[in-house]
C-alpha positions in Angstrom: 5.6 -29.9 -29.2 6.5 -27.7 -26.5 5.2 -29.6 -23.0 3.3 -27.4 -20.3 3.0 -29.0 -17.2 0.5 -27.1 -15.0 -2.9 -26.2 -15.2 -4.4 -23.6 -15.8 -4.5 -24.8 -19.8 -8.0 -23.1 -20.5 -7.0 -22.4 -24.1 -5.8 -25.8 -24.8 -9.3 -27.0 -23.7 -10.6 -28.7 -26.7 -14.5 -29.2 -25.4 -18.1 -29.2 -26.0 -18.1 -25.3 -25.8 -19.9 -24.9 -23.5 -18.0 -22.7 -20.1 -15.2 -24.5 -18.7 -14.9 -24.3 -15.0 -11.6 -25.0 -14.3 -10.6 -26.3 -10.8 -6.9 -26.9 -12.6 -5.4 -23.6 -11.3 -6.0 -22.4 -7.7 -7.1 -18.5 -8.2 -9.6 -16.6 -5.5 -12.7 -17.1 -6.6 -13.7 -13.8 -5.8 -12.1 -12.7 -9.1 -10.0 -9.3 -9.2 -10.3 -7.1 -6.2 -13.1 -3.8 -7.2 -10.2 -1.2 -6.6 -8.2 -3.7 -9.0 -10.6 -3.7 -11.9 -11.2 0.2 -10.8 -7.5 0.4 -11.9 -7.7 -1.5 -14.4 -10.5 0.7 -16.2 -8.5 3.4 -15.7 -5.0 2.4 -17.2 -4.5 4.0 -20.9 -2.1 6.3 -19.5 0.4 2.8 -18.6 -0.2 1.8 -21.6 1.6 4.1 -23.7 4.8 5.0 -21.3 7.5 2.0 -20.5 6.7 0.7 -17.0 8.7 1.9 -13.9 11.6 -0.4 -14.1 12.1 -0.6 -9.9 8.3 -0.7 -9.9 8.4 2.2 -7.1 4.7 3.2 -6.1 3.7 -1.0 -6.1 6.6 -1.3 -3.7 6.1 0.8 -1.7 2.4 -0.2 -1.2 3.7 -4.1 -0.6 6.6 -2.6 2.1 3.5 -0.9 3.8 1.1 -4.2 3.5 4.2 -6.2 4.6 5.8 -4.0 7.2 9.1 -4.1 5.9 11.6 -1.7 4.1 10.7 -0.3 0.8 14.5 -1.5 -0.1 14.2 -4.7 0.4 11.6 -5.5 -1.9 12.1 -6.8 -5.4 9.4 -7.1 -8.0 9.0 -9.7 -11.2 6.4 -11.0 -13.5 4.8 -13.1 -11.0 6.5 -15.3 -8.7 7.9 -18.0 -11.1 9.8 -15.1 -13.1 11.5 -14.6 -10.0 12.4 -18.2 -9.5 13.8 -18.0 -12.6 16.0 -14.5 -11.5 17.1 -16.5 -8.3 18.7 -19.4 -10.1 20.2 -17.3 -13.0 21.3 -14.8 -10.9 23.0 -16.8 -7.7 23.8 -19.8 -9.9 23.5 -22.3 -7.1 25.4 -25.1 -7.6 23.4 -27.9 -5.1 19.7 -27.0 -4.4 17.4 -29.1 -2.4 13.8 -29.1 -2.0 10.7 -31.0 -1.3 9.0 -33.7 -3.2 6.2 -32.9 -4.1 6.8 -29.5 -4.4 6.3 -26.6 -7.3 8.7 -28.2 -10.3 9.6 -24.6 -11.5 12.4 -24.4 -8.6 13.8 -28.2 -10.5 13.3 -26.4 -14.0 15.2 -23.0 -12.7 18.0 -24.8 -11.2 18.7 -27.0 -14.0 18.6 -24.3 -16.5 20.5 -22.3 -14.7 23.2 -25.7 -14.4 22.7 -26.5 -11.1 21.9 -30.2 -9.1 18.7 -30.5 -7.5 18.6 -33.0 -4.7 15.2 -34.2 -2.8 14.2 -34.5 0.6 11.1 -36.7 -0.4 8.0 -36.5 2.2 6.0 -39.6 3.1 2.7 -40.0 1.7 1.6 -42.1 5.6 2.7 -38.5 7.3 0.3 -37.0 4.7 3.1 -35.4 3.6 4.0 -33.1 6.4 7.6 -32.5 6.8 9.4 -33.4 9.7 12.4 -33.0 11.8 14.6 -35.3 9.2 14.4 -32.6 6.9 17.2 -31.2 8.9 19.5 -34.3 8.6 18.7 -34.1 5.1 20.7 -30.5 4.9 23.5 -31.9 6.4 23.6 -34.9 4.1 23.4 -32.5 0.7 24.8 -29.2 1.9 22.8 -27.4 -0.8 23.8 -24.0 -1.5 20.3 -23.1 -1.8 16.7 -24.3 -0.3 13.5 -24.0 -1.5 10.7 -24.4 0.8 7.0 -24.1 0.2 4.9 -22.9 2.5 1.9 -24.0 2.4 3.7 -26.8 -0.1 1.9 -27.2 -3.5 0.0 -29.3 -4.6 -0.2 -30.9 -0.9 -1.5 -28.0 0.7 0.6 -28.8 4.2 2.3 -26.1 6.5 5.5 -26.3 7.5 6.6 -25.8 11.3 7.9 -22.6 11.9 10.7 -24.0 13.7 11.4 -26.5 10.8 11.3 -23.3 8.9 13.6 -21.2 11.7 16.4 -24.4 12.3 16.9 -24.5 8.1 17.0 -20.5 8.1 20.3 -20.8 10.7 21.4 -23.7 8.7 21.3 -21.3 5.8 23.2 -18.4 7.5 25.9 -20.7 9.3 26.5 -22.7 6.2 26.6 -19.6 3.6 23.0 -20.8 1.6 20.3 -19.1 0.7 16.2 -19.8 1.8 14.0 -19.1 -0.2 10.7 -19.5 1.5 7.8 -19.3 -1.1 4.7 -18.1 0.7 2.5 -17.2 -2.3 -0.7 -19.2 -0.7 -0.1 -18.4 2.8 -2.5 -15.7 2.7 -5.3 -18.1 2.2 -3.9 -19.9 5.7 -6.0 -19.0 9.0 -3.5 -17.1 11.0 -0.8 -18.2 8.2 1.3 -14.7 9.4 2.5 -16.8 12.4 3.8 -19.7 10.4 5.7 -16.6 8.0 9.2 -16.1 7.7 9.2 -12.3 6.3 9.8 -10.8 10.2 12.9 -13.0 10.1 14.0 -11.3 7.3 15.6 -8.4 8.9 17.9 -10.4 11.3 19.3 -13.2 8.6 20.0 -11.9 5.3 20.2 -15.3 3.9 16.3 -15.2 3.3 14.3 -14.7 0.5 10.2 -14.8 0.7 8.4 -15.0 -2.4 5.0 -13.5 -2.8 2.5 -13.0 -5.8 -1.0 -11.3 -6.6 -1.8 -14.2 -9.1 -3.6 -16.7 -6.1 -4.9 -14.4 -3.6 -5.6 -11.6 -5.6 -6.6 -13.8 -9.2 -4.1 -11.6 -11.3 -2.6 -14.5 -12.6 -2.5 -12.9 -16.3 -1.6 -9.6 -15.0 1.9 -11.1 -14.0 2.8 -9.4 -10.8 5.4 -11.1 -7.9 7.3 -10.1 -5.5 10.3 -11.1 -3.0 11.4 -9.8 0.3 15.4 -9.8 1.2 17.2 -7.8 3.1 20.4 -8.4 1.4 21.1 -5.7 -1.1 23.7 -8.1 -2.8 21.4 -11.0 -3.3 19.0 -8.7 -4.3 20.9 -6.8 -6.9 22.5 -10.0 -8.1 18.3 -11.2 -8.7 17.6 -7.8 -10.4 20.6 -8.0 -12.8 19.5 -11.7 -13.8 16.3 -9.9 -15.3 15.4 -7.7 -18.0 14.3 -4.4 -16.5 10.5 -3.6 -17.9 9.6 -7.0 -16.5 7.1 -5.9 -15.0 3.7 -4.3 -17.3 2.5 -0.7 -15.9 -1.0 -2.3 -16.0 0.3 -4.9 -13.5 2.1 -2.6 -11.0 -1.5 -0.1 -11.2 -3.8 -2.8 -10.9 -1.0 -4.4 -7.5 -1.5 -0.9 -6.0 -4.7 -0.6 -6.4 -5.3 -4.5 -4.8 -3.0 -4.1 -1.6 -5.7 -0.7 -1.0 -9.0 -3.4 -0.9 -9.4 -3.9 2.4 -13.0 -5.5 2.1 -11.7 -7.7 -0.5 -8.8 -9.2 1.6 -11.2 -10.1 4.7 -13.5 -11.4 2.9 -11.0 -13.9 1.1 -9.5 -14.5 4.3 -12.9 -15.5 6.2 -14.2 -17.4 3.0 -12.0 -19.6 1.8 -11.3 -21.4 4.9 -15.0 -22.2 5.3 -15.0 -23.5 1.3 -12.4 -25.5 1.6 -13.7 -27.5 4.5 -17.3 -27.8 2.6 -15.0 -29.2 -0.4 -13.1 -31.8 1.6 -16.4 -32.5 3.6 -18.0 -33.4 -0.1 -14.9 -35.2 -1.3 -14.6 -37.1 1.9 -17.6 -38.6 0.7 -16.5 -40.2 -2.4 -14.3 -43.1 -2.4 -11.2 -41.0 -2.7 -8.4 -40.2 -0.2 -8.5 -37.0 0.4 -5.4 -35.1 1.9 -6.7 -32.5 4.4 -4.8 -29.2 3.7 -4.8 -25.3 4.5 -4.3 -23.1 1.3 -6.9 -23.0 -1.3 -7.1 -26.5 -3.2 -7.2 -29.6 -1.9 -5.0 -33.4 -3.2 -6.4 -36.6 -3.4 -5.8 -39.6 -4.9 -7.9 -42.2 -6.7 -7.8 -45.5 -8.3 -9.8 -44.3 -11.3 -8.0 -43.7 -14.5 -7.6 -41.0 -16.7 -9.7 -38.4 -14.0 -9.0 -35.5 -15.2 -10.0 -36.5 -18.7 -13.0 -37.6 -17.8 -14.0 -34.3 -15.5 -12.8 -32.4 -19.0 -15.8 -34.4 -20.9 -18.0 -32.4 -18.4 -16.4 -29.4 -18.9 -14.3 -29.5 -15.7 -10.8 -29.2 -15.2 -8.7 -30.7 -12.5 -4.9 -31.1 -12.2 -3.6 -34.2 -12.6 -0.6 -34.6 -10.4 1.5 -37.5 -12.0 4.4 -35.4 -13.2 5.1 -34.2 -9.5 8.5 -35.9 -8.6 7.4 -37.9 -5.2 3.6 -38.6 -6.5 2.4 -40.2 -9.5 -0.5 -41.5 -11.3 -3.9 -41.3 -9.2 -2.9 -37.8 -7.3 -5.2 -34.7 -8.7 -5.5 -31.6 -6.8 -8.3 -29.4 -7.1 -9.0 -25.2 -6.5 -11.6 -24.3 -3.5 -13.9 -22.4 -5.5 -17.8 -21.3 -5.0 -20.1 -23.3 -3.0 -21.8 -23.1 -6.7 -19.2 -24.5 -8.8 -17.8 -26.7 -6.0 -21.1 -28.7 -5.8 -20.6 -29.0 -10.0 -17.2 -30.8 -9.1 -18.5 -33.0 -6.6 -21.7 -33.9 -9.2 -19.1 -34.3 -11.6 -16.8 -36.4 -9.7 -19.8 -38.8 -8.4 -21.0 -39.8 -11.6 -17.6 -40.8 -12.3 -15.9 -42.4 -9.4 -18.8 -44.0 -8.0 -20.9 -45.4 -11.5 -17.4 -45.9 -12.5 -18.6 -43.2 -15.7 
């Protein structure tokens, strides 16, 4: 059998059948943005014609939400499609990244026959990483670097002059950045910590965005990148088919990036549910990792968690098949206050009676 590693798995879920509240994959609770399911209502019409293969009117919206040049914008279906398009495309020969860190940059590169090499971050810094990242460039000269930002599944920020010293690093050594900032939305002030302004002055940067987190579009399919190197760029685009992206997907992005309520309200919720959360879970005999985006790690000496939250209907990630973690880690979404008091009911009856 084909092996999924991530979460998200609803329709693997093998229950009571009763509704599964699934704290697996970390998607605003709010749901889709009004103008989103507006659009959505509304899309016969992109239906029946192909989709706009450079994706023009959804670009155009994200250069205006960004402030960047319509040009250097690049979309794909969601953000690990364009992972995907970076490796195949570029065909790095040495990448290096984080552990833990998203896996799909490891899986990209080693399709695409590349090495992967790993700076790996201590669990006693809480998995922050540090200055020695830096020695660990000059140790592995990768021709590409992947950087998370906030890092899944820890939920730590990275320095922006960590961020800034690996960007030079990149452009003096000939390697590419790709800084992946698909939760950094959900950060309180997380535009500070973001390298998309730097993007005009080193060309060796890539950011990667999506709408499936902040904007819960994760079955729409819609990412994008900012770079403003037309050859990078075109070498990405060439590594893809070109109707990657559904006409439903680039109507309902538009129609998002326009919600203006929406987007406050995520921004001013979140952080406040997320602290409830780890407040709660700080309470349990777990150790909880305190982080920024929306979800939050732990770990526990419990066995089997997540299968025992999935006998209660609840699902949680379990983080063993992160390179740099192992058995005991689980990371959980910031949901409602609603169904975050379900988890932490959930999670009592388990890790304190031991269920």
């Amino acid at each position: 059998m084909i092996t999924y590693g991530h979460g998200g798995d609803i329709y693997g879920y093998s229950g009571t059948g009763r509704t599964v509240l699934d704290f697996s994959s970390n998607i605003n609770p709010l749901g889709l943005p009004p103008t989103a399911k507006n659009a959505l209502q509304h899309s016969e019409a992109a239906c029946i014609a192909y989709p706009d293969p450079y994706c023009r009117a959804v670009s155009e919206k994200i250069a205006e939400y960004e402030s960047v040049p319509v040009e250097s914008v690049l979309c794909g279906n969601g953000a690990a499609d364009l992972i995907y398009r970076i490796a195949y495309g570029l065909k790095p020969k040495k990448a290096l990244v984080l552990a833990p860190t998203f896996s799909e940059y490891e899986q990209a590169i080693r399709q695409s026959g590349g090495a992967v090499f790993y700076h790996v971050l201590r669990e006693e810094n809480e998995f922050v990483p540090e200055q020695d990242f830096l020695q660990t460039l000059d140790r592995v000269q990768p021709d590409i670097v992947f950087l998370c930002n906030p890092n899944n599944p820890t939920g730590k920020t990275i320095l922006k002059e960590i961020m800034a010293e690996t960007a030079t690093w990149c452009r003096d050594h000939n390697a590419v950045l790709v800084a992946d900032e698909c939760f950094l939305d959900f950060v309180c002030q997380g535009e500070a910590l973001s390298m998309i302004k730097e993007t005009d002055n080193n060309p060796n940067i890539i950011v990667l965005k999506a709408f499936t987190k902040f904007f819960a579009m994760a079955g729409l399919r819609l990412g994008y990148l900012i770079c403003s190197n037309a050859a990078l760029r075109e070498k990405i685009w060439q590594a893809g088919q070109p109707w990657s992206v559904s006409g439903i997907a680039q109507l309902c992005g538009t129609a998002a990036l326009c919600d203006d309520m929406y987007i406050a309200q995520t921004k001013t919720m979140i952080p406040r549910l997320r602290e409830e959360l780890q407040a709660e879970l700080e309470k349990l005999p777990l150790r909880v990792y305190s982080g920024t985006a929306n979800y939050l790690l732990f770990r526990t000496a419990i066995t089997h968690l997540d299968q025992k939250t999935a006998r209660q209907d609840i699902l949680i990630r379990n983080c063993a098949n992160y390179h740099g973690l192992g058995e005991g880690y689980y990371r959980v979404a910031v949901k409602s206050t609603e169904d975050n008091q379900k988890l932490i009911s959930a999670l009592r009856a388990i890790v304190v009676d031991n269920g």
